[in-house]
MDAnalysis code that builds the backbone (N, CA, C; Angstrom):
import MDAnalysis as mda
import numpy as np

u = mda.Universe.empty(633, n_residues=211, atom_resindex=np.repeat(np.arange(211), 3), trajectory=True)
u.add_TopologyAttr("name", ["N", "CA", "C"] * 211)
u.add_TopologyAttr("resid", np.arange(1, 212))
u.add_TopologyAttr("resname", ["UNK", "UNK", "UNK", "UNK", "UNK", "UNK", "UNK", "UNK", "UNK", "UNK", "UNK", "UNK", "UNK", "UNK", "UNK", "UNK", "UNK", "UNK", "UNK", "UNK", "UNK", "UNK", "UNK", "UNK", "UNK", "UNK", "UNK", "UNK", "UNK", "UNK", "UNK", "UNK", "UNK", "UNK", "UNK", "UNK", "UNK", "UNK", "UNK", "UNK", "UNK", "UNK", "UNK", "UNK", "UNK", "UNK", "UNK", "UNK", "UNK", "UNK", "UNK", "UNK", "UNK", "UNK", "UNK", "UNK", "UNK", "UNK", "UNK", "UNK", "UNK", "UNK", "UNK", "UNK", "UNK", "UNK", "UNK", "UNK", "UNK", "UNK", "UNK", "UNK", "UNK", "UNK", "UNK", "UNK", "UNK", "UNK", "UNK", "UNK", "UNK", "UNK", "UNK", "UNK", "UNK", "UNK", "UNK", "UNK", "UNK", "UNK", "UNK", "UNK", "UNK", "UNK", "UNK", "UNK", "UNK", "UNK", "UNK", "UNK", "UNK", "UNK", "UNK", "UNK", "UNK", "UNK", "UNK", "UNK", "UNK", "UNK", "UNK", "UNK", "UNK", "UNK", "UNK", "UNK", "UNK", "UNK", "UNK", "UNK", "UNK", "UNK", "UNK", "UNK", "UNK", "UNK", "UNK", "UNK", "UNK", "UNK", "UNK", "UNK", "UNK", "UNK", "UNK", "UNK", "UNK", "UNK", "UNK", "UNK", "UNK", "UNK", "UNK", "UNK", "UNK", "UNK", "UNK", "UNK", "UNK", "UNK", "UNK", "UNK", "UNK", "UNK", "UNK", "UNK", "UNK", "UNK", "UNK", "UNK", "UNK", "UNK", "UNK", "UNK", "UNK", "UNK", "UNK", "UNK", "UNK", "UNK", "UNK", "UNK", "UNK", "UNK", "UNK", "UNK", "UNK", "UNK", "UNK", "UNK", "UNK", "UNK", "UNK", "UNK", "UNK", "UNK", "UNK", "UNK", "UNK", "UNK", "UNK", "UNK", "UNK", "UNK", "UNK", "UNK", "UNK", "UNK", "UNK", "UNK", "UNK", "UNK", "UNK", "UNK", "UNK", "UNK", "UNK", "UNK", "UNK", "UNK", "UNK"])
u.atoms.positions = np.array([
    [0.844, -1.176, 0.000],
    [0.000, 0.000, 0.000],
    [0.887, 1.235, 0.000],
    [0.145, 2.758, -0.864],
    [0.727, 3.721, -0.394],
    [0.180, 4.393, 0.448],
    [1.060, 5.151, 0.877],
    [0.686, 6.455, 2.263],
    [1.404, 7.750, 1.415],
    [0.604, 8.304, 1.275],
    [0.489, 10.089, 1.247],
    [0.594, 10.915, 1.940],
    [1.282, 11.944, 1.832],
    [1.423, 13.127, 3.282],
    [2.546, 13.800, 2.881],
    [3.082, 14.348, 3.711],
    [3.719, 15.331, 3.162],
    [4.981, 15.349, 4.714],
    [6.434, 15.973, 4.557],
    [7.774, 16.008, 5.374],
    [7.572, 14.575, 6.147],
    [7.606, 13.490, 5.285],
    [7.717, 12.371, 5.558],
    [9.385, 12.218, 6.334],
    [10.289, 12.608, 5.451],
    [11.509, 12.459, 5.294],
    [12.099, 13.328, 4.583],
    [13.656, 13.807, 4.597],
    [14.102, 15.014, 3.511],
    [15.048, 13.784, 2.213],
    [14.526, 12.744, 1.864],
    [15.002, 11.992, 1.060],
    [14.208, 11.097, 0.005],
    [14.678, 10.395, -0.533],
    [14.057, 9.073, -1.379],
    [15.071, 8.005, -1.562],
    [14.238, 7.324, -1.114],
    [15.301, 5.831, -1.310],
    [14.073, 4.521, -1.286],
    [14.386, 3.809, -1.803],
    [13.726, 2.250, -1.971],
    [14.830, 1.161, -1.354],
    [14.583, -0.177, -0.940],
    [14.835, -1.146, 0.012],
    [15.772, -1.665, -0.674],
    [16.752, -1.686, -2.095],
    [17.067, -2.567, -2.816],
    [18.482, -2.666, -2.077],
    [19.101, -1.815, -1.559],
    [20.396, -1.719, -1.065],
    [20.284, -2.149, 0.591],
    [19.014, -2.507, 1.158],
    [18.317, -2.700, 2.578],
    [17.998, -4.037, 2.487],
    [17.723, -4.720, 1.455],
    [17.363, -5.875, 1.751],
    [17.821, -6.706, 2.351],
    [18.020, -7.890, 3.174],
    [18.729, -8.825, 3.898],
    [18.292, -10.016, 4.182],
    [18.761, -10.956, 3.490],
    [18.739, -12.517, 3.741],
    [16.851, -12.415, 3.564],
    [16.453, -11.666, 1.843],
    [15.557, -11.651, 1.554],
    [14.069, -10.912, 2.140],
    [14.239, -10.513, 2.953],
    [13.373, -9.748, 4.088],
    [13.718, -8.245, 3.740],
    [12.481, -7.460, 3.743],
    [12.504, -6.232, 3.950],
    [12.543, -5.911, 5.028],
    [12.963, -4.188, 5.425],
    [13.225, -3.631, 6.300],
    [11.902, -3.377, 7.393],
    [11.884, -3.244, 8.403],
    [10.965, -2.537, 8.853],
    [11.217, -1.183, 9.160],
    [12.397, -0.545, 9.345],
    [12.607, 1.027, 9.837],
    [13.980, 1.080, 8.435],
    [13.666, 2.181, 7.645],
    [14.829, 2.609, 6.374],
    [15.092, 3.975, 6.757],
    [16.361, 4.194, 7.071],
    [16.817, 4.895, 7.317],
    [16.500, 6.107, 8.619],
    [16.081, 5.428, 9.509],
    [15.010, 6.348, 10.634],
    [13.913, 6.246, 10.590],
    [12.901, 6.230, 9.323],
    [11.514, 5.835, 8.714],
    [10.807, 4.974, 8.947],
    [9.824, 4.871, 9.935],
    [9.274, 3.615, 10.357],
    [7.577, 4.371, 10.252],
    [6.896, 2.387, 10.284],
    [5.404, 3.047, 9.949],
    [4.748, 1.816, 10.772],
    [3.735, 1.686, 11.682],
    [3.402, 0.766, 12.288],
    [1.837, 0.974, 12.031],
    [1.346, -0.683, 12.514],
    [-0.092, -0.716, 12.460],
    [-0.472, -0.827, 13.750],
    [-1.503, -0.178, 14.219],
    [-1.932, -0.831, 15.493],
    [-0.960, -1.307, 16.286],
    [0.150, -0.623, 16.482],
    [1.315, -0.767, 16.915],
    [2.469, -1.533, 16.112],
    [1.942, -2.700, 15.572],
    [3.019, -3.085, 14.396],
    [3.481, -2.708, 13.666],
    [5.057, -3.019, 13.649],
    [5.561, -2.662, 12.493],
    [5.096, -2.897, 11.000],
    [5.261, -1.735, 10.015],
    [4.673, -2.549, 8.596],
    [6.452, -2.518, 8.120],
    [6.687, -3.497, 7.215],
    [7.740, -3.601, 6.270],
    [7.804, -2.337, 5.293],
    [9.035, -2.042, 5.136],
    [9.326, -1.031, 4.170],
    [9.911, -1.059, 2.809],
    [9.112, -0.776, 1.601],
    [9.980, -0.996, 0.551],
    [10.357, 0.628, -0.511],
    [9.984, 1.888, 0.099],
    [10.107, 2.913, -0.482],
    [9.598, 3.884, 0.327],
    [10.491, 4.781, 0.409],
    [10.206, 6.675, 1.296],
    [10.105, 7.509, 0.818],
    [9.982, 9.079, 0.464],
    [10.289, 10.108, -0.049],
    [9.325, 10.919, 0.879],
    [9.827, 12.260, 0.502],
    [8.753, 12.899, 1.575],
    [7.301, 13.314, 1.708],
    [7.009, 12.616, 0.584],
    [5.168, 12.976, -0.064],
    [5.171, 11.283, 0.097],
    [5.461, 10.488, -0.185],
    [5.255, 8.872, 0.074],
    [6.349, 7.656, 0.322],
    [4.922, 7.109, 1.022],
    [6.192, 6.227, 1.734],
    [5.154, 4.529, 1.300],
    [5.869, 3.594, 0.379],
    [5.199, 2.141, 0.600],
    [5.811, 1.397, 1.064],
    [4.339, 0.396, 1.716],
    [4.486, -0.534, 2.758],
    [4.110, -1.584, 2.423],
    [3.991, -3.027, 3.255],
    [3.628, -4.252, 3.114],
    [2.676, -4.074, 4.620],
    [1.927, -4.176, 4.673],
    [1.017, -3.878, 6.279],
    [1.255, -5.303, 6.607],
    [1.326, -5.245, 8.065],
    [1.695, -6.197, 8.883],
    [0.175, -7.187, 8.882],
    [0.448, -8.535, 10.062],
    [-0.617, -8.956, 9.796],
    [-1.431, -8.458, 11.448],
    [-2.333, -7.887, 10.935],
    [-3.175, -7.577, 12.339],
    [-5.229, -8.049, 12.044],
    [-5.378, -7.724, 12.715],
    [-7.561, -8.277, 13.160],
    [-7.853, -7.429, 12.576],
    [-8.823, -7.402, 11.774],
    [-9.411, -6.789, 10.716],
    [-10.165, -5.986, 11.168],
    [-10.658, -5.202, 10.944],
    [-11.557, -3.657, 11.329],
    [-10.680, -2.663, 11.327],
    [-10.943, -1.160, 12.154],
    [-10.450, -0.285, 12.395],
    [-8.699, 0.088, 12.938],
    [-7.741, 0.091, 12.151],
    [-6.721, 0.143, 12.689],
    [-5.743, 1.799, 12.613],
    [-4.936, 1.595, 13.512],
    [-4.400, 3.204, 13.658],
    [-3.169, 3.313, 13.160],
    [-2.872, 3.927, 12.091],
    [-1.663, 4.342, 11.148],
    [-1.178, 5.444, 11.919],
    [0.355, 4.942, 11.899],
    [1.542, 6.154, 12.478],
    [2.537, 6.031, 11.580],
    [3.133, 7.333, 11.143],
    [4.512, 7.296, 10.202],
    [5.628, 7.903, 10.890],
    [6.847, 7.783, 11.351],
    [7.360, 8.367, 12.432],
    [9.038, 8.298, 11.615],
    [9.573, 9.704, 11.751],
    [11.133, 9.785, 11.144],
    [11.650, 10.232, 12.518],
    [12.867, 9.058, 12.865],
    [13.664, 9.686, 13.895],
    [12.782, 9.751, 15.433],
    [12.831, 11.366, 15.278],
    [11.835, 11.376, 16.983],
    [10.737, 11.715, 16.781],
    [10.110, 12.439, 14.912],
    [8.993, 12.826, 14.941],
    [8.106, 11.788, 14.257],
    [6.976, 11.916, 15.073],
    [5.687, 11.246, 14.127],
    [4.804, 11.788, 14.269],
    [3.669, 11.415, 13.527],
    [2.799, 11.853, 12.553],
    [1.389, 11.258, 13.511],
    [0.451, 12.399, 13.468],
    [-0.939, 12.149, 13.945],
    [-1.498, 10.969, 13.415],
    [-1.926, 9.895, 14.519],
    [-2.405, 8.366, 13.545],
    [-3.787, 9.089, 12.758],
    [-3.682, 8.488, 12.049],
    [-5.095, 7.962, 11.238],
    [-5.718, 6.678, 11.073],
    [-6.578, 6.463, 10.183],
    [-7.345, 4.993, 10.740],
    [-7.843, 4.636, 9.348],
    [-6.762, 3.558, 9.242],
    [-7.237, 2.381, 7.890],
    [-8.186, 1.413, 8.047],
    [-8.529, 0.781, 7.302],
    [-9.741, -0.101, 7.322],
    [-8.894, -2.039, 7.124],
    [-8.658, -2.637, 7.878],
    [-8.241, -3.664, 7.573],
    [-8.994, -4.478, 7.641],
    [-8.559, -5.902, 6.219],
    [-9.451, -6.674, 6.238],
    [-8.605, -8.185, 5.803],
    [-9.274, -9.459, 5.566],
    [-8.236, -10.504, 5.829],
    [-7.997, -10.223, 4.508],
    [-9.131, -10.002, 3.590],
    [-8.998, -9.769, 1.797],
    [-8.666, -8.515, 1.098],
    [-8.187, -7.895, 0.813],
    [-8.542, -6.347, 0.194],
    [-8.259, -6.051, -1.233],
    [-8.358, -7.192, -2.043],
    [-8.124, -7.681, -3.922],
    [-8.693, -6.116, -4.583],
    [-7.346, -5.955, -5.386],
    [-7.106, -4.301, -5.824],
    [-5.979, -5.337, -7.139],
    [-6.153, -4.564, -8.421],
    [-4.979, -4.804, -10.089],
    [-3.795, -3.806, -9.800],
    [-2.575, -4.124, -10.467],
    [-2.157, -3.146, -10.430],
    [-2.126, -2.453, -11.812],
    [-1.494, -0.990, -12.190],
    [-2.072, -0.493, -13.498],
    [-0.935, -0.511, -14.133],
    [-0.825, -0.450, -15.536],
    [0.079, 0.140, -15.894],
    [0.202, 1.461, -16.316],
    [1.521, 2.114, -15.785],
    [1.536, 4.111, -14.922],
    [0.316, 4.017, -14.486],
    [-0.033, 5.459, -15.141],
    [-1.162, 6.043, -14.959],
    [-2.673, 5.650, -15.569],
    [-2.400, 4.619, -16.239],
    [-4.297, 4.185, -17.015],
    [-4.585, 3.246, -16.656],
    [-5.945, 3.303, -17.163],
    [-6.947, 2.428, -16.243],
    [-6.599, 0.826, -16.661],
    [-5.495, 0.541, -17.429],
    [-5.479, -0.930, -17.665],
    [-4.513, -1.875, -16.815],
    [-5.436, -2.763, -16.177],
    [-4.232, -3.837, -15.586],
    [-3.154, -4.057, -16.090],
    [-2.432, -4.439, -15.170],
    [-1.087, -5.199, -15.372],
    [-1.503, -6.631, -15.817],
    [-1.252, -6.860, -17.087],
    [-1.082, -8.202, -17.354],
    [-0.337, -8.966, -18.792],
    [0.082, -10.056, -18.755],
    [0.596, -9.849, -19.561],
    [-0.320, -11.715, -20.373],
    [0.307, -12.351, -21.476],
    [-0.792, -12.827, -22.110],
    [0.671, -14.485, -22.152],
    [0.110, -15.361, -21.808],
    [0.770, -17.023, -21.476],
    [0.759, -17.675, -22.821],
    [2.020, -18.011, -23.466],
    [3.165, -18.228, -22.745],
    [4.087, -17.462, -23.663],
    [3.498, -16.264, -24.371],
    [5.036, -15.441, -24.666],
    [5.022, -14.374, -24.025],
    [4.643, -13.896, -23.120],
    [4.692, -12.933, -22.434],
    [4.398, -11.399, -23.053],
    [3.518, -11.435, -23.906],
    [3.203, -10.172, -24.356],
    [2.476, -9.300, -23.130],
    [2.905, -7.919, -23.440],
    [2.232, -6.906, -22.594],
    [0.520, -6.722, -23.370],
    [-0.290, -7.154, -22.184],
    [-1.625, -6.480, -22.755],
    [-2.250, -5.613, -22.190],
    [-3.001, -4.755, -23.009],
    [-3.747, -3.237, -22.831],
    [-4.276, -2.778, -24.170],
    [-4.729, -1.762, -23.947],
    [-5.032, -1.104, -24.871],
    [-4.336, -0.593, -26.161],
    [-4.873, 0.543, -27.231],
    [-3.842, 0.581, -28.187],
    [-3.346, 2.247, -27.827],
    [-4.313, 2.913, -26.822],
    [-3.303, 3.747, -26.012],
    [-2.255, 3.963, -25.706],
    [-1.820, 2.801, -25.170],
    [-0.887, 2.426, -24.440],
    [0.670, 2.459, -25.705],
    [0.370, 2.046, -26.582],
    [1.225, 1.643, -27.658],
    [1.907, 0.729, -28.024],
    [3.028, 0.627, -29.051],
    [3.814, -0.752, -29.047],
    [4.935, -0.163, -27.594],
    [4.668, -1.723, -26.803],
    [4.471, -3.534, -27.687],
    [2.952, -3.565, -26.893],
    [2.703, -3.040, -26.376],
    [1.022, -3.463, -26.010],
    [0.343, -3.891, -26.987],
    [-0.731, -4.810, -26.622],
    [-1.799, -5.533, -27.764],
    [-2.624, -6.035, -26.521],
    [-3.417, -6.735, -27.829],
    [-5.247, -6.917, -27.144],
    [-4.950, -8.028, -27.000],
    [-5.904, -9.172, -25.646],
    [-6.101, -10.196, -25.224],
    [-7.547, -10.659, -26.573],
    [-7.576, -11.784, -27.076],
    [-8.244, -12.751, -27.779],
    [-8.908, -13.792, -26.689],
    [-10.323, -14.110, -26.855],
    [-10.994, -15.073, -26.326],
    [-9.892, -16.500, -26.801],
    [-9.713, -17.133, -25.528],
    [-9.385, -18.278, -25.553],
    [-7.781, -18.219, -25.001],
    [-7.370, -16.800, -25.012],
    [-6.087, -16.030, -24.606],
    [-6.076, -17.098, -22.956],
    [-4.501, -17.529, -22.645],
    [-4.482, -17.023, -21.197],
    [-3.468, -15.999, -20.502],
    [-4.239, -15.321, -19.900],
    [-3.535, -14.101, -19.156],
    [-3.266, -14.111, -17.363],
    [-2.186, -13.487, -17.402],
    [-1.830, -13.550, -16.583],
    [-1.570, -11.946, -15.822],
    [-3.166, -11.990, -14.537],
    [-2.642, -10.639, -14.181],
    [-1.914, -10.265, -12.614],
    [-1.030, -9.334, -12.438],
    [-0.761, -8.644, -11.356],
    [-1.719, -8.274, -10.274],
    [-1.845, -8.617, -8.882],
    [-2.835, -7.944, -8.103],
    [-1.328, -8.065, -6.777],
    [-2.747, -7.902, -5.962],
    [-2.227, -7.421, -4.599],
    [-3.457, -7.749, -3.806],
    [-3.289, -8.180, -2.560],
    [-4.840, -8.192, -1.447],
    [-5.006, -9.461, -1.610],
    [-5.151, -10.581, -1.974],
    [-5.505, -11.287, -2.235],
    [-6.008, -12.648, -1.169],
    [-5.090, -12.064, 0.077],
    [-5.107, -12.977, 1.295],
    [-4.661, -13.899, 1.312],
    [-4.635, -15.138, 2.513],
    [-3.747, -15.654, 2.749],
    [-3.639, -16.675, 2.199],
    [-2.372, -17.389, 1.846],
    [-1.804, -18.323, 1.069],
    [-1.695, -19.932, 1.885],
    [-1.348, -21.186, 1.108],
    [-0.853, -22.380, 1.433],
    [0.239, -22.882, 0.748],
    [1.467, -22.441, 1.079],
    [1.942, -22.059, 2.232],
    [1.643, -20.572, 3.147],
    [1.278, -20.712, 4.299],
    [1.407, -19.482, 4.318],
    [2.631, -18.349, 4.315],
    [2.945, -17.136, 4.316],
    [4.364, -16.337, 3.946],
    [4.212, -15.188, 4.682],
    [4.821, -14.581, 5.583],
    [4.624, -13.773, 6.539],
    [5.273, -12.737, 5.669],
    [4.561, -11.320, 5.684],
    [4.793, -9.786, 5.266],
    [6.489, -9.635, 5.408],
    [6.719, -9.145, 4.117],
    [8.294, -8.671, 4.104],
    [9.217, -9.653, 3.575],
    [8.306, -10.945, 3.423],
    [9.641, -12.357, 3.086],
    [9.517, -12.313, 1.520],
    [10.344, -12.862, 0.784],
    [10.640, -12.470, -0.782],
    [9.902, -13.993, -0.623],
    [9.059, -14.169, -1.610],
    [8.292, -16.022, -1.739],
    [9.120, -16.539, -2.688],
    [9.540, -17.316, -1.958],
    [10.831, -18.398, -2.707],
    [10.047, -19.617, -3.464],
    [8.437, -19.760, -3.263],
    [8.279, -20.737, -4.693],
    [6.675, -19.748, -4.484],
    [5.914, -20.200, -5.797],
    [4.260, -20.438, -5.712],
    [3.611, -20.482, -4.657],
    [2.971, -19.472, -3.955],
    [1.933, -19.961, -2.811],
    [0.429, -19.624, -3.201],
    [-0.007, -20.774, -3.103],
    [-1.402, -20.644, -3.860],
    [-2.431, -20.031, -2.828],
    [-3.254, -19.362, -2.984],
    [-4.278, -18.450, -2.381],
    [-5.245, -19.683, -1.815],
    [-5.828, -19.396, -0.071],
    [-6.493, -20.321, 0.484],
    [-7.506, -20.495, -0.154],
    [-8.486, -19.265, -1.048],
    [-9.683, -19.630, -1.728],
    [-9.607, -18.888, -3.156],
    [-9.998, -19.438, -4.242],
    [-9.749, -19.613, -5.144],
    [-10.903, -17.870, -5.671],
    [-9.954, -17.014, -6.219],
    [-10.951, -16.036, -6.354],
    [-12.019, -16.253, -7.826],
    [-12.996, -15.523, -8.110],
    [-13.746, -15.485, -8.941],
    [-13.696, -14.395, -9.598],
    [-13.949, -14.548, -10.918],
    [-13.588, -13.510, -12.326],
    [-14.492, -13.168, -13.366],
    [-14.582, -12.034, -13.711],
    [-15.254, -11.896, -14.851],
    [-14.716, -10.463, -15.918],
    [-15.351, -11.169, -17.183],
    [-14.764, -10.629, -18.037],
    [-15.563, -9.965, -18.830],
    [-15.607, -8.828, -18.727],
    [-17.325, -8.122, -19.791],
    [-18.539, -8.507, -19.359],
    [-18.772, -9.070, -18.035],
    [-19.555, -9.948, -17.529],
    [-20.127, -11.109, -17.885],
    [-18.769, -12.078, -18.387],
    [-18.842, -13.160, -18.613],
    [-17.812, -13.867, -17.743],
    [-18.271, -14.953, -16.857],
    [-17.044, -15.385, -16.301],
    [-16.352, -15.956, -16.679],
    [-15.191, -15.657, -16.151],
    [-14.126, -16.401, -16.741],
    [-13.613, -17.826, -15.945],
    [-12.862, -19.124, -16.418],
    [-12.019, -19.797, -15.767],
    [-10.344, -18.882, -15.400],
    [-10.651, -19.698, -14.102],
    [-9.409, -18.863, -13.350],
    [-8.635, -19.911, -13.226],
    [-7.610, -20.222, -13.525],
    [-6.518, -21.883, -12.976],
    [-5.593, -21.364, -12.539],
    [-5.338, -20.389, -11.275],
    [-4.850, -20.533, -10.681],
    [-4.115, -18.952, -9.818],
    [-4.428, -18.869, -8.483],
    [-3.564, -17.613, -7.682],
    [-2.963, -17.787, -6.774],
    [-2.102, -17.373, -6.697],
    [-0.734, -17.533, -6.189],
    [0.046, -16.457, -5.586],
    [0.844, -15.978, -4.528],
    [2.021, -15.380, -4.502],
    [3.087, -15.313, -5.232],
    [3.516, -14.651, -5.887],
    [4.784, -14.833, -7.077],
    [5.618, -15.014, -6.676],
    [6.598, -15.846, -7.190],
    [8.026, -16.326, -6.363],
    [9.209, -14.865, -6.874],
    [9.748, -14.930, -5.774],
    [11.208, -13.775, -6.128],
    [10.338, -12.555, -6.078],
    [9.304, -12.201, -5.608],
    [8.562, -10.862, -4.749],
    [7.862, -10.494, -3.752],
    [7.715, -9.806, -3.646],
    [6.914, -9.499, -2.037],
    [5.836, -8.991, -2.163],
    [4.876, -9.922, -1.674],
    [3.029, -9.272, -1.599],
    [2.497, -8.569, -2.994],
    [3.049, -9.711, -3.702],
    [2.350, -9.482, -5.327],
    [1.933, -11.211, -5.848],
    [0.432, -10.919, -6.133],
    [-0.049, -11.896, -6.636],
    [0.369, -11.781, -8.206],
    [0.300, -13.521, -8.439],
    [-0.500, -13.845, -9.933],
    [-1.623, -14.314, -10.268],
    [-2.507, -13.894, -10.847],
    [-3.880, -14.876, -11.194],
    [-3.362, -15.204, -12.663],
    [-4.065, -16.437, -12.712],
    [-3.937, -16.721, -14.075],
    [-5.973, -17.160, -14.586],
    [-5.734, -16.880, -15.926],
    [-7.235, -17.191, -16.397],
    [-7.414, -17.157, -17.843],
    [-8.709, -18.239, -18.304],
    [-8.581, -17.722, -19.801],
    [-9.865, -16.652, -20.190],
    [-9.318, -16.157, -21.006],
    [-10.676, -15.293, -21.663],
    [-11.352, -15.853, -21.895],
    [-12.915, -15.639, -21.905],
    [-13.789, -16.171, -21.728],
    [-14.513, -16.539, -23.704],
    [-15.143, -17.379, -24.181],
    [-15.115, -17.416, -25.710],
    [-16.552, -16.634, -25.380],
    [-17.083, -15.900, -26.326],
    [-17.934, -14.523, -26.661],
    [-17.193, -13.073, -25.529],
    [-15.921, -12.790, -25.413],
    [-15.935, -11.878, -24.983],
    [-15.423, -10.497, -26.191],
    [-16.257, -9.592, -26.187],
    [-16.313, -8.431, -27.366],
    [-14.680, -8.256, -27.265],
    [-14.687, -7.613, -28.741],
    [-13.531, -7.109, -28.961],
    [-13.267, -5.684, -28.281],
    [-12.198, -5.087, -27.715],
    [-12.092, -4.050, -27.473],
    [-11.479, -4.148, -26.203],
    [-11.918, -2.898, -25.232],
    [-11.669, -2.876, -23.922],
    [-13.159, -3.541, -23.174],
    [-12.663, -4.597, -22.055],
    [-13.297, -5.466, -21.444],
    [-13.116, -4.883, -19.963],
    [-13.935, -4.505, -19.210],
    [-13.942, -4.500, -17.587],
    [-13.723, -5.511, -16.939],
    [-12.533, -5.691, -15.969],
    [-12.276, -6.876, -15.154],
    [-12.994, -6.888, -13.929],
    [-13.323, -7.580, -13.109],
    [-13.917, -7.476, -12.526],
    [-13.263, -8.708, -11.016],
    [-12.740, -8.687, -9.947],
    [-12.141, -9.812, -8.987],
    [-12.897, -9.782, -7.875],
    [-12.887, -11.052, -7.376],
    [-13.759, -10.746, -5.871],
    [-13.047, -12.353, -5.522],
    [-12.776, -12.478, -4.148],
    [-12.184, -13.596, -2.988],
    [-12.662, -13.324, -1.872],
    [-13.461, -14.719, -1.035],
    [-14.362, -14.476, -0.124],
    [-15.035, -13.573, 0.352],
    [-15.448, -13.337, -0.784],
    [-16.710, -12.182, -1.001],
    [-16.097, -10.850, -0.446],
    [-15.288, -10.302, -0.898],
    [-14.718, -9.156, -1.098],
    [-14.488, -8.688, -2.442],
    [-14.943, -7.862, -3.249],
    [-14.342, -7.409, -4.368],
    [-13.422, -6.648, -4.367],
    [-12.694, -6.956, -5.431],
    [-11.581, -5.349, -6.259],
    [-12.585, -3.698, -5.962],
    [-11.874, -3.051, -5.661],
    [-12.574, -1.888, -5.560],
    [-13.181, -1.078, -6.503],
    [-12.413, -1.595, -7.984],
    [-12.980, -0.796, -9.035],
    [-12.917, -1.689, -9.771],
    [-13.390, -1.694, -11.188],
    [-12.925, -2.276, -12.174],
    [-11.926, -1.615, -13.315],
    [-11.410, -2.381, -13.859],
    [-10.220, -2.149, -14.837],
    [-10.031, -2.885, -16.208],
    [-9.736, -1.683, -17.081],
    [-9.878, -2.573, -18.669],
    [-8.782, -3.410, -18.799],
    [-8.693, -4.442, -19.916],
    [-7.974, -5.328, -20.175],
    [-7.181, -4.953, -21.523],
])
């Protein structure tokens, strides 16, 4: 997740030179951010934002603190939940991250430009999320996932509002708190831009996003 605000820190730096025996940091460089008293893992600071991996805490109402050194920051209050399934984009537009099995083409729109291209019914794609909840194996916040950890319940998909088969979500190996779903396009789905649509134990994605 990001956090927004402002004299976070008088710097920018990301975890890549912090990392250790695969684990992210919890405090970078003085910079620490806790939940409900826990620490969250750190993978990037600057003084307008700072991202995190949120720790694991009880779902409801929890109290955000961002603290450099000796100063911190008035909590505020996030909403935690065991699920919170969110795409990620590529930059700034509304199209998922995904890319199309097994040559790895980038897909999106024709916005976007070359090498982007369109997903085909019968396509399988493979997209980027986050939230997705907890895994078997399970993998505690901050650890780099050294193989596949498949998601305890299998989320549900749709595509233009057609569902799709999903075979398979997972934690990605060699990253931290980034899913893969995999799925095929669904056969009658229109040509063009398609609304995605995710939901895992009855939580949805917060928005939808073109393909």
């Amino acid at each position: 997740m990001s956090i927004f605000g402002a004299d976070f820190c008088p710097f920018s730096l990301d975890w890549n030179r912090e990392l250790s025996f695969g684990r992210l940091p919890t405090v970078l460089m003085g910079l620490r951010v806790t939940f409900a008293g826990k620490p969250a893992v750190i993978s990037y600071i600057s003084p307008n934002q700072v991202n995190v991996q949120a720790p694991n805490v009880e779902p409801g109402s929890v109290p955000v603190v961002v603290a450099f050194n000796n100063e911190t920051s008035v909590p505020f209050i996030a909403q935690a939940r065991v699920c919170a399934p969110a795409f990620f984009h590529w930059a700034a537009s509304s199209y998922a991250v995904a890319t199309r099995y097994p040559d790895n083409a980038y897909l999106g729109g024709p916005s976007l430009g070359p090498p982007w291209t369109a997903a085909n019914p019968g396509d399988i794609v493979i997209l980027w999320a986050t939230g997705f909840g907890p895994t078997q194996p399970s993998v505690p916040p901050g650890v780099i996932v050294p193989a596949p950890a498949l998601t305890s319940t299998t989320p549900a998909l749709t595509v233009a509002g057609l569902t799709a088969s999903v075979l398979g979500a997972a934690l990605s190996p060699g990253l931290i708190g980034v899913y893969q779903l995999a799925f095929e396009v669904p056969t009658g789905a229109p040509p063009g831009d398609a609304n995605l649509k995710a939901s895992i134990a009855g939580t949805a994605a917060p928005t939808r996003y073109s393909m």
